[in-house]
ZADO-1210 file (C-alpha; in nm, 4 decimals, padded with zeros to 6 digits):
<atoms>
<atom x="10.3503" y="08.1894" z="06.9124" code="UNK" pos="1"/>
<atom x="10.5905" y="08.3799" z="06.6438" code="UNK" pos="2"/>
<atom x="10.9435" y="08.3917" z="06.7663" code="UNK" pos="3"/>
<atom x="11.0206" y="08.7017" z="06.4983" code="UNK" pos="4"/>
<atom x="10.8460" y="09.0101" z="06.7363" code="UNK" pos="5"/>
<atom x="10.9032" y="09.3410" z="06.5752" code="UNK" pos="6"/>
<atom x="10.8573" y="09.6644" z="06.8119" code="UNK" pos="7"/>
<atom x="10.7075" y="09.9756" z="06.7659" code="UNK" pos="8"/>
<atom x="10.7769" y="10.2543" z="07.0377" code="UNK" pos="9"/>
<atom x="10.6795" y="10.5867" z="07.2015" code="UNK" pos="10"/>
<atom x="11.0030" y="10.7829" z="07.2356" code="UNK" pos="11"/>
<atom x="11.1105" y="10.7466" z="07.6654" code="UNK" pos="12"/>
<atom x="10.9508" y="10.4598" z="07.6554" code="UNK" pos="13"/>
<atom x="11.1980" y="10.1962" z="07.7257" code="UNK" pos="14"/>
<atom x="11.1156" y="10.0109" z="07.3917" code="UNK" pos="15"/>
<atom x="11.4214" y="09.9881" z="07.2906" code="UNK" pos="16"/>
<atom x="11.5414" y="09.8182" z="07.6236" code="UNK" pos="17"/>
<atom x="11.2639" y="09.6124" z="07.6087" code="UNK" pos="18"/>
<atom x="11.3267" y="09.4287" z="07.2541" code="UNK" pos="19"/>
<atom x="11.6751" y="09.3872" z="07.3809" code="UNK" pos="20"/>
<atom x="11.6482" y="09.2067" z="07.7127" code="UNK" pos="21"/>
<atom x="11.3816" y="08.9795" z="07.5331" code="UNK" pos="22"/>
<atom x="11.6282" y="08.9232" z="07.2462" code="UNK" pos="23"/>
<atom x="11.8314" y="08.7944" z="07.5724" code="UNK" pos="24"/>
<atom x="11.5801" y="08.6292" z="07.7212" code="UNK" pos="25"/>
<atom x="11.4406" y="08.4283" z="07.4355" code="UNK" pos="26"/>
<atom x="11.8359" y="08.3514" z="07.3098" code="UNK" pos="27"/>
<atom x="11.7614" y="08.5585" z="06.9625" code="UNK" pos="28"/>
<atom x="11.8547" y="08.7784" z="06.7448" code="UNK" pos="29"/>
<atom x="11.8283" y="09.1602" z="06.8031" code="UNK" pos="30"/>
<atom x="11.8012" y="09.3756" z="06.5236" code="UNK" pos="31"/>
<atom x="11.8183" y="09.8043" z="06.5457" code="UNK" pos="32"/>
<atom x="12.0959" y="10.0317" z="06.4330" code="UNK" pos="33"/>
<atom x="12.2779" y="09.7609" z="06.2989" code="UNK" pos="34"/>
<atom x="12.0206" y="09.8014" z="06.0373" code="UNK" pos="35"/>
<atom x="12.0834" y="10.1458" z="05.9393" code="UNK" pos="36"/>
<atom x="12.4778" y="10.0885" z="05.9037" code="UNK" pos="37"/>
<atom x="12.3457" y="09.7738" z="05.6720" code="UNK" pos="38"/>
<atom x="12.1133" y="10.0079" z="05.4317" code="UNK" pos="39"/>
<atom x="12.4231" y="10.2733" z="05.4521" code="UNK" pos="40"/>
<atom x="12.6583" y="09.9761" z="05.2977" code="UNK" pos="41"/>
<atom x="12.3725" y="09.8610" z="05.0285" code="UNK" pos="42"/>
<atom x="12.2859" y="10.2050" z="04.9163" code="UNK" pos="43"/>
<atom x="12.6516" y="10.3932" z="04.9411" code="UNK" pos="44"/>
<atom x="12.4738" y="10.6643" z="05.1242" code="UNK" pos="45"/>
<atom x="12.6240" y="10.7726" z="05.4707" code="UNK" pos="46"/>
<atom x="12.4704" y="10.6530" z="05.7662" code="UNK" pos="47"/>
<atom x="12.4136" y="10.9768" z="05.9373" code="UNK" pos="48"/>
<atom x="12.1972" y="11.0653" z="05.6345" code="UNK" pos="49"/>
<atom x="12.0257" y="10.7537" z="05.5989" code="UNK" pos="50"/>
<atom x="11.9123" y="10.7400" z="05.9723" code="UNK" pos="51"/>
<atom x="11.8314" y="11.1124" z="05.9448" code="UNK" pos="52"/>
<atom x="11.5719" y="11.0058" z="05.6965" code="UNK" pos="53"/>
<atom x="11.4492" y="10.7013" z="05.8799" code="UNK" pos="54"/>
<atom x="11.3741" y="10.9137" z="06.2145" code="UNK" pos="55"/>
<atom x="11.2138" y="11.2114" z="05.9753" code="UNK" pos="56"/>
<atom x="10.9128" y="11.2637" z="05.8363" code="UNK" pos="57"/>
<atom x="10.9283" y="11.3035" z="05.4233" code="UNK" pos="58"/>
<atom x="10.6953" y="11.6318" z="05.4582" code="UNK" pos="59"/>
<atom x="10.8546" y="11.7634" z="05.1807" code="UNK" pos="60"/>
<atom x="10.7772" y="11.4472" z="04.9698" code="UNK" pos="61"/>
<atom x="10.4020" y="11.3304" z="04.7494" code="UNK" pos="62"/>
<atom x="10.3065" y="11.0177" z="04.9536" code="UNK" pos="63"/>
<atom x="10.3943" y="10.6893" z="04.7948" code="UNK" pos="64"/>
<atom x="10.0827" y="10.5592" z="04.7684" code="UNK" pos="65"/>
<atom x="09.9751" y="10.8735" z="04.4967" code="UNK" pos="66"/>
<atom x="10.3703" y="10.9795" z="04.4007" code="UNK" pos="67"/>
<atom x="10.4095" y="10.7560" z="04.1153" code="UNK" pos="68"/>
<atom x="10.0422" y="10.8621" z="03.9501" code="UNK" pos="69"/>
<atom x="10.0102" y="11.2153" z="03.9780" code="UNK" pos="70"/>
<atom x="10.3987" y="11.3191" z="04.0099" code="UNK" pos="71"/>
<atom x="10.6019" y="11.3049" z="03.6286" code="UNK" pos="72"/>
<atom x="10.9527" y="11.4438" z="03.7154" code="UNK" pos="73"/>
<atom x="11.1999" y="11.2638" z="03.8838" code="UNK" pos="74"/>
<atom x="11.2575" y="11.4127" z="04.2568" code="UNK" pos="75"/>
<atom x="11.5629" y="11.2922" z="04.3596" code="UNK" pos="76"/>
<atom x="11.5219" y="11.3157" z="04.7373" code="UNK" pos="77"/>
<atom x="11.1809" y="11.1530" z="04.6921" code="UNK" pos="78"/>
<atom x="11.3876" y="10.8697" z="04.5346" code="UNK" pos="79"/>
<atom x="11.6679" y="10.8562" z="04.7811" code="UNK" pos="80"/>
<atom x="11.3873" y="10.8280" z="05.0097" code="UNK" pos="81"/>
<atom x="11.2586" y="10.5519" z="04.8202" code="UNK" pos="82"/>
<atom x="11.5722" y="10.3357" z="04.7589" code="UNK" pos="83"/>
<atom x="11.6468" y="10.3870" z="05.1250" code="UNK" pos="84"/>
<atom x="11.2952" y="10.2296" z="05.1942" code="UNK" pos="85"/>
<atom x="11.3064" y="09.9842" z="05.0196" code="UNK" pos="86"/>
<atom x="11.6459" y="09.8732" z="05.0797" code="UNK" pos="87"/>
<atom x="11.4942" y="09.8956" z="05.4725" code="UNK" pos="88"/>
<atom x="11.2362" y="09.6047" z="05.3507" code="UNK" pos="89"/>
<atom x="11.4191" y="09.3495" z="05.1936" code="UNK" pos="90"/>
<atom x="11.6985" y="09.3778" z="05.4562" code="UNK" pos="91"/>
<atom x="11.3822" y="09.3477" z="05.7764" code="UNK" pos="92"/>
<atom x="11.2632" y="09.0712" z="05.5168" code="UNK" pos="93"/>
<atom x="11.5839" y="08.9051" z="05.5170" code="UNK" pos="94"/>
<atom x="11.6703" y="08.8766" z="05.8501" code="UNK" pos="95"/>
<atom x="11.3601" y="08.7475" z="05.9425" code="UNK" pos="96"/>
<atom x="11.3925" y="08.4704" z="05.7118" code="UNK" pos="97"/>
<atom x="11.7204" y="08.4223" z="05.8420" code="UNK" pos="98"/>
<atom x="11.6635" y="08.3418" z="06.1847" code="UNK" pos="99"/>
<atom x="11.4072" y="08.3863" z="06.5152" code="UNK" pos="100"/>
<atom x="11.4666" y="08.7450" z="06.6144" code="UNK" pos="101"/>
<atom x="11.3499" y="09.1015" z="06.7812" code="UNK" pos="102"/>
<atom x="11.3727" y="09.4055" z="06.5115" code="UNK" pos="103"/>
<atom x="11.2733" y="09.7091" z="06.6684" code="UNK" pos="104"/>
<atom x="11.1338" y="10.0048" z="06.4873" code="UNK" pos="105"/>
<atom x="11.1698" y="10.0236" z="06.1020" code="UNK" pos="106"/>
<atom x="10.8031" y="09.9636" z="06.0192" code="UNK" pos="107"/>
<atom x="10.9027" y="09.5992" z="06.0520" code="UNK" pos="108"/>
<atom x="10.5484" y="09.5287" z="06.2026" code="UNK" pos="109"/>
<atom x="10.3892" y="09.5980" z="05.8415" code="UNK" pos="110"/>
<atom x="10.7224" y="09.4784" z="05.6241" code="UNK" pos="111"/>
<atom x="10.6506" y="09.1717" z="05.8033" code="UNK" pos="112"/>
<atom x="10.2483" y="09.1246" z="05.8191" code="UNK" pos="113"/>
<atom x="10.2846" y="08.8200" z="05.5956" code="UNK" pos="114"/>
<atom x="10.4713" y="08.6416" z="05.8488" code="UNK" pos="115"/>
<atom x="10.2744" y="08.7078" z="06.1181" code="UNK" pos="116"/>
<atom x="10.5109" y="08.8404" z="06.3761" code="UNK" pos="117"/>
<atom x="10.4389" y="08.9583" z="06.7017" code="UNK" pos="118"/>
<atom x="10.3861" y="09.2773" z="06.7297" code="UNK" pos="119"/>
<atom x="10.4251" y="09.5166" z="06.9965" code="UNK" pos="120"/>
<atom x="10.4142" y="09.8527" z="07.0794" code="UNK" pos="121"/>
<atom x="10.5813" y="10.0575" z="07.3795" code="UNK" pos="122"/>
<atom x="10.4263" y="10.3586" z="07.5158" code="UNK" pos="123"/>
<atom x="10.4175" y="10.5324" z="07.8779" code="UNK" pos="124"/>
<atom x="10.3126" y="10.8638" z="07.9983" code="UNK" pos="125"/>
<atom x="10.4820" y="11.1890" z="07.9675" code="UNK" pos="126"/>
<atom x="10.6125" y="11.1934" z="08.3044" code="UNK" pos="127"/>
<atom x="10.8356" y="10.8564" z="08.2778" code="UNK" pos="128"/>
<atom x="10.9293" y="10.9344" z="07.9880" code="UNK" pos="129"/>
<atom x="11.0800" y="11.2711" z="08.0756" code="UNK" pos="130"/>
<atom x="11.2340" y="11.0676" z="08.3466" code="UNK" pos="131"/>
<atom x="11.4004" y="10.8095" z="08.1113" code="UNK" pos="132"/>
<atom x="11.5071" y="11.0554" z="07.8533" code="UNK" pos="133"/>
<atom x="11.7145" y="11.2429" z="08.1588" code="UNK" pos="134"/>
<atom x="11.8647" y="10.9121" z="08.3038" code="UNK" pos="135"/>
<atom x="11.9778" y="10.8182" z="07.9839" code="UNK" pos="136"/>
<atom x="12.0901" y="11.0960" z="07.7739" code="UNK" pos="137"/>
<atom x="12.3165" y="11.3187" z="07.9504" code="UNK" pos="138"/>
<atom x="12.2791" y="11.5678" z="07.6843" code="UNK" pos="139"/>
<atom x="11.9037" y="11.6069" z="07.7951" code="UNK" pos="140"/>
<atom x="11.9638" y="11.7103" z="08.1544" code="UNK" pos="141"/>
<atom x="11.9411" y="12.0537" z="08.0712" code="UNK" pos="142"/>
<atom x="11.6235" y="12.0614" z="07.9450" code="UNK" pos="143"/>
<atom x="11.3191" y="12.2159" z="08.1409" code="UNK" pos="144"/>
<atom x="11.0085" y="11.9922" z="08.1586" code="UNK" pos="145"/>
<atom x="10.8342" y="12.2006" z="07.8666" code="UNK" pos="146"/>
<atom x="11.1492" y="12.1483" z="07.6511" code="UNK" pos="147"/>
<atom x="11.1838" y="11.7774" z="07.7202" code="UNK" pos="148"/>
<atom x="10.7748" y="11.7545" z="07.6717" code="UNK" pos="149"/>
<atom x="10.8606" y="11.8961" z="07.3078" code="UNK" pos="150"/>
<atom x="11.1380" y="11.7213" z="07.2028" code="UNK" pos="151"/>
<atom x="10.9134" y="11.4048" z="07.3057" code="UNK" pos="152"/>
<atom x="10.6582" y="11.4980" z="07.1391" code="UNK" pos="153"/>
<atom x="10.8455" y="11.6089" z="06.8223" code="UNK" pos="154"/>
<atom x="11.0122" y="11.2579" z="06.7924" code="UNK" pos="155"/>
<atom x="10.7170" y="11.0793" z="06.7830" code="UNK" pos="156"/>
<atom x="10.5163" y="11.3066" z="06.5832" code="UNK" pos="157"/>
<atom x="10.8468" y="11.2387" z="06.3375" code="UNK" pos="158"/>
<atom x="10.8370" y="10.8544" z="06.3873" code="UNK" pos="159"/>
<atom x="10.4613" y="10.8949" z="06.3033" code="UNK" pos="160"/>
<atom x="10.4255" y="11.0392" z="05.9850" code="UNK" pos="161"/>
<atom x="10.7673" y="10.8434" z="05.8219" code="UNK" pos="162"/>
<atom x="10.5884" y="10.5384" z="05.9532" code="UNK" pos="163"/>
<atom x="10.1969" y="10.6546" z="05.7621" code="UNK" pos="164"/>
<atom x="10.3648" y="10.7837" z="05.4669" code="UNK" pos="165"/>
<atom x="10.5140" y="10.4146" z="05.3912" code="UNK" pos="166"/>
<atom x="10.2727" y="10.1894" z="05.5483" code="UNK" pos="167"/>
<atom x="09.9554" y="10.3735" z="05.5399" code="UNK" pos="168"/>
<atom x="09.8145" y="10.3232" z="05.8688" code="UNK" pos="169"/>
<atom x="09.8631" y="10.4877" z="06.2153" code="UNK" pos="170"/>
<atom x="10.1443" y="10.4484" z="06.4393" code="UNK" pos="171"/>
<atom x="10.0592" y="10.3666" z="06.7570" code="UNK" pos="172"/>
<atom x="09.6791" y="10.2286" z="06.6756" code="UNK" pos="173"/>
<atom x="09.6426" y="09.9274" z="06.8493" code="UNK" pos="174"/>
<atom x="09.4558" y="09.7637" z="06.5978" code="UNK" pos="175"/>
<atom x="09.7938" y="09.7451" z="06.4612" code="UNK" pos="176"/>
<atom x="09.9365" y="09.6080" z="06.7030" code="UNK" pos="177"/>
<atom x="09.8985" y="09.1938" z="06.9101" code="UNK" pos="178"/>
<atom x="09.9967" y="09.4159" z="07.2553" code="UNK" pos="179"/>
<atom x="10.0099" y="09.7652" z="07.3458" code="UNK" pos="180"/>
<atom x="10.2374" y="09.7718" z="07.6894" code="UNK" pos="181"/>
<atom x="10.2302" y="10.1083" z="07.9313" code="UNK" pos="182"/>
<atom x="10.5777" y="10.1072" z="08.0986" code="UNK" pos="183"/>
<atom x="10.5380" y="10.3802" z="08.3175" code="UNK" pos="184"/>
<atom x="10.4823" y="10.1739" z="08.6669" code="UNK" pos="185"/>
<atom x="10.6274" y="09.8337" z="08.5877" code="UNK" pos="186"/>
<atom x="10.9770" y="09.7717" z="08.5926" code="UNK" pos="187"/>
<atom x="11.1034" y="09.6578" z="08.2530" code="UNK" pos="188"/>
<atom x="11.2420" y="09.3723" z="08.3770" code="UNK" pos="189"/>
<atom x="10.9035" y="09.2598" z="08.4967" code="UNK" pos="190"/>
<atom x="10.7158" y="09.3472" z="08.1165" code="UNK" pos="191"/>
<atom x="11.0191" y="09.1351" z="07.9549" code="UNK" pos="192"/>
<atom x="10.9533" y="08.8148" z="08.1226" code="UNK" pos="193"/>
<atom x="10.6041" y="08.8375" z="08.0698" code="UNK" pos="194"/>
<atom x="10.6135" y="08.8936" z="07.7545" code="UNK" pos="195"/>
<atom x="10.9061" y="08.5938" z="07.7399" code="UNK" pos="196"/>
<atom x="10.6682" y="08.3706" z="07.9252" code="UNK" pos="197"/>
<atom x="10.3446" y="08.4731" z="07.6078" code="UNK" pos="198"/>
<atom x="10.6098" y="08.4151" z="07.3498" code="UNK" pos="199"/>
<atom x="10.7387" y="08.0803" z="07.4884" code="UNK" pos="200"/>
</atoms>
């Protein structure tokens, strides 16, 4: 079984807790913002902007896949966007190379099909996630339940289309995925040494 597990997850979800007790668990790296303070030092841009374009959808940009055919100027925020991504996949590349380790988000699931990672993805329902977001983000408290439910929502929605315009498949579809995990009734604890025990 792969020791380099990448994570994709729902916003709430825990996902992010998740990759980092395993890191603990397993003894291995763990790999998230530190890799958005790494692309800010390779590309000279500042790191609020270049996580503001990792956690946002390029709507205003021609997807990659058909930009370079079809589009003749040069649009520089499509190739900030760009450098930024591809600075994102040699660095996911690189650490993986470098050592057994848990990266979560950054498309690292597809930067790193060739390797054959394990890949997970982290979802729950709306309730526990509302729940989550409250616990853990003061600045959330004051939300009502229809306000948390959108900001939720609007996250993922975000995380979505940054991670189809890229990769070209569907975040969150299981076929691209080893193990989809629903959070909402098991402690996290519990899903890390499970997953610990499938890994080992």
């Amino acid at each position: 079984m792969s020791r380099i597990i990448t994570i994709g997850r729902e916003f709430g979800s825990g996902g992010r807790e998740v990759g980092k007790r395993l890191a603990d668990e397993l003894g291995i790296a763990y790999y998230d913002n530190e890799i958005i303070t790494e692309i800010a030092k390779r590309t000279q841009l500042a790191e609020g902007y270049v996580q503001h374009v990792m956690e946002n959808s390029p709507s205003t940009l021609i997807p990659i896949t058909i930009g370079r055919t079809f589009y003749m100027g040069v649009d520089p925020v499509f190739e900030q966007n760009n450098v930024i991504y591809r600075e994102q996949s040699r660095l996911v590349q690189e650490l993986a190379e470098k050592s057994d380790c848990v990266i979560v988000g950054r498309s690292a699931d597809y930067i790193l099909r060739d390797k054959n990672p394990l890949r997970l993805f982290i979802y729950a329902e709306m309730q526990h996630k509302m729940e989550r977001c409250r616990k853990r983000a003061p600045e959330h408290e004051h939300f009502t339940d229809k306000e948390m439910k959108r900001h939720i929502q609007d996250v993922d929605k975000r995380r979505g289309k940054y991670y189809q315009f890229f990769t070209g498949q569907t975040w969150g579809d299981k076929l691209n995925y080893d193990l989809c995990i629903n959070t909402s009734n098991t402690p996290i604890p519990e899903v890390v040494k499970v997953i610990a025990k499938l890994v080992k």
